[in-house]
C-alpha positions as CSV (number, residue, x, y, z in Angstrom):
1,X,39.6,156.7,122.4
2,X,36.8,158.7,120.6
3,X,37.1,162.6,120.7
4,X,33.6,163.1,120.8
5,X,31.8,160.6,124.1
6,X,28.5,161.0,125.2
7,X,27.1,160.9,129.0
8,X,24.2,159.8,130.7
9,X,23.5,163.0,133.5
10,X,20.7,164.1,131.5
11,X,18.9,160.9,131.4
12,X,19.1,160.9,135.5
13,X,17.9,163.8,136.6
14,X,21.7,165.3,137.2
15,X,22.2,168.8,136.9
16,X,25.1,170.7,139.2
17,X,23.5,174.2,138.7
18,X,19.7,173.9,139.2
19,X,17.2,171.3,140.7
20,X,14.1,172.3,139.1
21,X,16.5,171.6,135.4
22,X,17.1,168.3,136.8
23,X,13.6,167.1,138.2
24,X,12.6,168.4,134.2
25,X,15.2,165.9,132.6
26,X,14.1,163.2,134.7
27,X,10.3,163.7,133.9
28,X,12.2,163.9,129.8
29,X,13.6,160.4,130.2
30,X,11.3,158.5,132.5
31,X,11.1,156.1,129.8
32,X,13.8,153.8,128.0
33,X,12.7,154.5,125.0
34,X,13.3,158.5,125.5
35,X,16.7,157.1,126.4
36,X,17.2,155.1,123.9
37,X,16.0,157.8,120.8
38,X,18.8,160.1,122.2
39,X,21.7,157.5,121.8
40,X,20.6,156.6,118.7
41,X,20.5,160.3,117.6
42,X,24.5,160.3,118.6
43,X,25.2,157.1,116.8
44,X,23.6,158.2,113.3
45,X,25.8,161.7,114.1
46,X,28.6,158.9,114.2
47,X,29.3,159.9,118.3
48,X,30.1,156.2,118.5
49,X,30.9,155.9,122.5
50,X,28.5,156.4,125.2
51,X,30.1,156.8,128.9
52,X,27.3,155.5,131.3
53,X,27.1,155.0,135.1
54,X,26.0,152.1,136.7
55,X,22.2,153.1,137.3
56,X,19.8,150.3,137.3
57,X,18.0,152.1,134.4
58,X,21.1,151.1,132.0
59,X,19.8,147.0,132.6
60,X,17.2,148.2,129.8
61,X,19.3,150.5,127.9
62,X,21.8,147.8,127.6
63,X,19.1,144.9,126.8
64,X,17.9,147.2,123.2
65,X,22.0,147.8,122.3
66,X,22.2,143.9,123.2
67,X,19.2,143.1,120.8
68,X,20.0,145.2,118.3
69,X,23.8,144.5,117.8
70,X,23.6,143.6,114.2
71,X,22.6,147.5,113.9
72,X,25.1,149.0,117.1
73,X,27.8,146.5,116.7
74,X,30.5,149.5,116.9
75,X,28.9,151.0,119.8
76,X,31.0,151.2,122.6
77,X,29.8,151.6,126.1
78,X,31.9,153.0,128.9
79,X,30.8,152.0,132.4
80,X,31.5,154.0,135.1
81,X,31.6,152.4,139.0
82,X,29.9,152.3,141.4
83,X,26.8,154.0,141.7
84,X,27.0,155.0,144.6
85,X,23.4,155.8,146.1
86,X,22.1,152.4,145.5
87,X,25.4,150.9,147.7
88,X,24.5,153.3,150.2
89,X,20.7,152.4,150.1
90,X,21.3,148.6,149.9
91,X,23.9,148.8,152.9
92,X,21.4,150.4,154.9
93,X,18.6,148.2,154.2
94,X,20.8,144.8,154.5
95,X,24.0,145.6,155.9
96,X,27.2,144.7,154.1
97,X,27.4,141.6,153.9
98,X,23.0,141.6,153.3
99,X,24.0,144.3,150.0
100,X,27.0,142.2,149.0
101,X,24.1,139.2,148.5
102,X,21.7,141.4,147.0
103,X,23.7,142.8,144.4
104,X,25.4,139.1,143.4
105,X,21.3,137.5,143.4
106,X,21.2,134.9,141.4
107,X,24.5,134.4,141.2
108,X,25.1,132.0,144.0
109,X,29.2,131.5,143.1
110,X,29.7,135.1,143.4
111,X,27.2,135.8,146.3
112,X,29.1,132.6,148.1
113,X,32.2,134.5,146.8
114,X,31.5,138.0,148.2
115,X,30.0,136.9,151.5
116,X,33.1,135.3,152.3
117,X,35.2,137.9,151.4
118,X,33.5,140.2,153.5
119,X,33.5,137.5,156.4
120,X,37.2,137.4,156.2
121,X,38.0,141.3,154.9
122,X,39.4,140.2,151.9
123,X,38.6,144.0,150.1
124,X,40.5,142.8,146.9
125,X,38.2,140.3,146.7
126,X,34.7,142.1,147.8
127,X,36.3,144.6,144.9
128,X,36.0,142.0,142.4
129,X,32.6,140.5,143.2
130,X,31.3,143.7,143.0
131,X,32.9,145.0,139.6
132,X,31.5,141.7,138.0
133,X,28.2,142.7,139.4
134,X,28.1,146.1,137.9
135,X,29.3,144.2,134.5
136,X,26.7,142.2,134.1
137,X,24.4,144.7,132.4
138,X,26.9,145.0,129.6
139,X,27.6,141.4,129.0
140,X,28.0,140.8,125.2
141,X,28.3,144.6,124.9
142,X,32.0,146.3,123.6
143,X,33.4,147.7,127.0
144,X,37.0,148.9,126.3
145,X,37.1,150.6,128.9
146,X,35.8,150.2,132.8
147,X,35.8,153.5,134.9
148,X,35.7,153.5,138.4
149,X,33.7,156.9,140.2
150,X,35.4,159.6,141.4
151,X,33.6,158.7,144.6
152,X,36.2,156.0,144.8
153,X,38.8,157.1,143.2
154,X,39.2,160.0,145.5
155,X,38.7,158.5,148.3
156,X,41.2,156.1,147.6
157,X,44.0,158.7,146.7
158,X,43.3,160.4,150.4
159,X,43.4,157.3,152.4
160,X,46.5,156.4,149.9
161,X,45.4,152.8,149.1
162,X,46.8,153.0,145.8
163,X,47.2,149.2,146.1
164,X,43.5,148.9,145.1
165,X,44.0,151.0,141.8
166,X,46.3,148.3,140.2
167,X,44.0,145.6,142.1
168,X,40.9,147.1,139.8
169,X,43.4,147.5,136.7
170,X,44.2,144.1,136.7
171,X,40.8,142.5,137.6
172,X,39.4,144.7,134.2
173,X,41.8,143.4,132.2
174,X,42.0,140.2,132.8
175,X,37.9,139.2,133.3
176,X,37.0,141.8,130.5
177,X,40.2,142.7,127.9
178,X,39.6,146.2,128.9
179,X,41.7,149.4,130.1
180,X,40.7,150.6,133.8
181,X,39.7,154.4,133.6
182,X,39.4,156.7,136.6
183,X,37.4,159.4,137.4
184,X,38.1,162.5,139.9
185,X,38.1,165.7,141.0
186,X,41.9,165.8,141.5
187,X,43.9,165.0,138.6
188,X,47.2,166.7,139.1
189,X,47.2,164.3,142.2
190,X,45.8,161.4,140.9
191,X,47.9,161.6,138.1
192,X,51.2,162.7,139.6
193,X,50.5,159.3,142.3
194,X,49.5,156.5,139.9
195,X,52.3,157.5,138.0
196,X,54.9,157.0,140.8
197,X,53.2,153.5,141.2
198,X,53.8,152.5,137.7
199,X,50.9,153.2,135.8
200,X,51.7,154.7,132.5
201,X,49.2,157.2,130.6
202,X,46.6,156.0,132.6
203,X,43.1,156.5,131.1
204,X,41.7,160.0,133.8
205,X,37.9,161.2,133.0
206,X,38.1,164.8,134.7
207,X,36.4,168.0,135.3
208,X,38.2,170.6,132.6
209,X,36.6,174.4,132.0
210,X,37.8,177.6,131.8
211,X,36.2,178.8,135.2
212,X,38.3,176.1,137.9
213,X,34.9,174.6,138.2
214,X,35.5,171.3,140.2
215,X,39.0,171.6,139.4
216,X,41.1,171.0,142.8
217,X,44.2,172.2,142.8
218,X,42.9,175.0,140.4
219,X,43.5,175.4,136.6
220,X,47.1,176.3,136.2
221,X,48.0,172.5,138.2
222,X,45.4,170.9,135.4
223,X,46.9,172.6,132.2
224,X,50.5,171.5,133.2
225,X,49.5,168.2,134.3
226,X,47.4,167.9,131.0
227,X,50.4,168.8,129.1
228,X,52.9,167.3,130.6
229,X,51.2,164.0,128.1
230,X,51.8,162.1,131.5
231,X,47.7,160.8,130.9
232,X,45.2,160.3,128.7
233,X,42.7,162.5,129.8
234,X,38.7,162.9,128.9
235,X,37.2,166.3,129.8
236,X,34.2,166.3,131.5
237,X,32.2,169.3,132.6
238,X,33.2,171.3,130.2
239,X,30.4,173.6,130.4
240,X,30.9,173.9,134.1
241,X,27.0,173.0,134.2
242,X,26.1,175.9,132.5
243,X,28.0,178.8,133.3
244,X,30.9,178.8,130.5
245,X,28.7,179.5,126.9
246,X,29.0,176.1,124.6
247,X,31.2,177.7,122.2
248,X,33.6,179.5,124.4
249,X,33.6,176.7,126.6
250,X,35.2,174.5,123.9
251,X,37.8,176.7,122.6
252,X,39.5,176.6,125.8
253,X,39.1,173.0,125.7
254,X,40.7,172.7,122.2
255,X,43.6,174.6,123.2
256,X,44.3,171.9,125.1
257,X,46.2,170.1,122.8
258,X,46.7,167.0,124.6
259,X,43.4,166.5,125.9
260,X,42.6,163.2,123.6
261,X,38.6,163.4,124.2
262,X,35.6,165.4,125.4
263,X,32.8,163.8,127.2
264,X,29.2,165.3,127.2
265,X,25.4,165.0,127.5
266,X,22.3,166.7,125.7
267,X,18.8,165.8,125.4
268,X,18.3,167.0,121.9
269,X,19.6,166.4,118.5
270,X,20.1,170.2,118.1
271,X,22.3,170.7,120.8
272,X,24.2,166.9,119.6
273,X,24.9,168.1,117.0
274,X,26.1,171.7,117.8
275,X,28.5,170.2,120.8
276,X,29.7,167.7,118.5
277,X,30.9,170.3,115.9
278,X,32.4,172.3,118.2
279,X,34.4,170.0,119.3
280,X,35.3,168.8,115.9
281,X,36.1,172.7,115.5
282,X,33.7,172.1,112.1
């Protein structure tokens, strides 16, 4: 993996520490094409990896990256799943099996697919239908690696249905040639569990600062797991939104010597390029 990746909060209106920030950003990026001038910012700083959620905003994002391969043909996209307000939102509106249908439109092998699944509780299967309707987006896009939300992932680990972590490894890579990535806010459990169930250096996206900030288990656990080399692990939140200053945030980051990469987000070149070369230690 890249050691510099880029995130999408900022485009969404996402900001842990302040509303009012986050209402701004959104009002910033109300347009593709706001979204669109940032990325391409990052890839002519040679940040060459962009970690996205499934938002239904991406479908637009992906469609100029799709158009404009011959340019962004080493642009890799990281898609995280699944988003889950619209889930939540769709369930409510249709009911499961009504969401199922309404994510898979158009589709009428996987819509036939997923409603059966859900008729007969098939959750591998439902799993699948719905992983290939997040995917869709990035078709003809490079996505080496799938991500699946800490949302999931951690409830998953607490209900210890670690069946449906090598269910989601193996759909990934064999419908899409890609590594499965997880996200969470537990990593000395995640890790210490998938491990046990024979996952080796899996790919774990997690919260890394200096302050414990959405760290469970608390600092210490995450620098031993980290260097134990038992993972591959991409720090998020480094910044712990905003209250660890940028350079001090990444120095304690960068003495973690086995941390392979650092995810982030900005809404400026300025600030791209200042994270980036920190980072880089340049």
């Amino acid at each position: 993996m890249d050691r510099v990746i880029f995130g999408d909060n900022q485009f969404f209106g996402i900001d842990h520490l302040s509303e009012e920030k986050g209402v701004e950003k959104s009002i910033k990026f109300k347009e593709t094409s706001a979204i669109v001038n940032v990325l391409k910012d990052a890839y002519d700083n040679d940040i060459k990896t962009f970690m996205c959620t499934t938002h239904e905003r991406m479908n637009d994002v992906c469609n100029y990256f799709r158009d404009n391969n011959h340019k962004y043909n080493d642009f890799k996209f990281y898609p995280c799943m699944p988003y889950a307000h619209k889930y939540a939102n769709a369930a409510t509106e249709h009911g499961i099996i009504g969401a199922l249908q309404f994510f898979t439109k158009g589709h009428m092998l996987s819509a036939f697919t997923g409603g059966l699944a859900a008729s007969t509780g098939d959750m591998t299967k439902i799993m699948e239908v719905l992983v290939d309707a997040e995917m869709r987006p990035f078709k003809g896009l490079n996505t080496p690696v799938i991500f699946l939300q800490n949302v999931v992932t951690d409830l998953l680990l607490g209900m210890g249905a670690i069946e449906f972590f090598s269910a989601f490894e193996a759909h990934v890579k064999k419908k899409y040639n890609a590594e499965a990535g997880f996200i969470t806010m537990n990593m000395p459990l995640l890790v210490k569990t998938l491990n046990k169930n024979g996952f080796e250096k899996p790919i774990i996206c997690t919260s890394m600062n200096k302050i414990g900030f959405r760290m469970s288990g608390g600092i210490k656990r995450y620098e031993e797991t980290v260097s134990e080399g038992n993972c591959r692990v991409i720090a998020m939140q480094v910044l712990a939104a905003g209250a660890v200053k940028p350079a001090e945030a990444i120095a304690y980051i960068n003495q973690q010597e086995k941390i392979e990469s650092v995810l982030f987000g900005a809404s400026s070149l300025s600030h791209i390029v200042q994270t980036k070369n920190l980072i880089l230690d340049k």
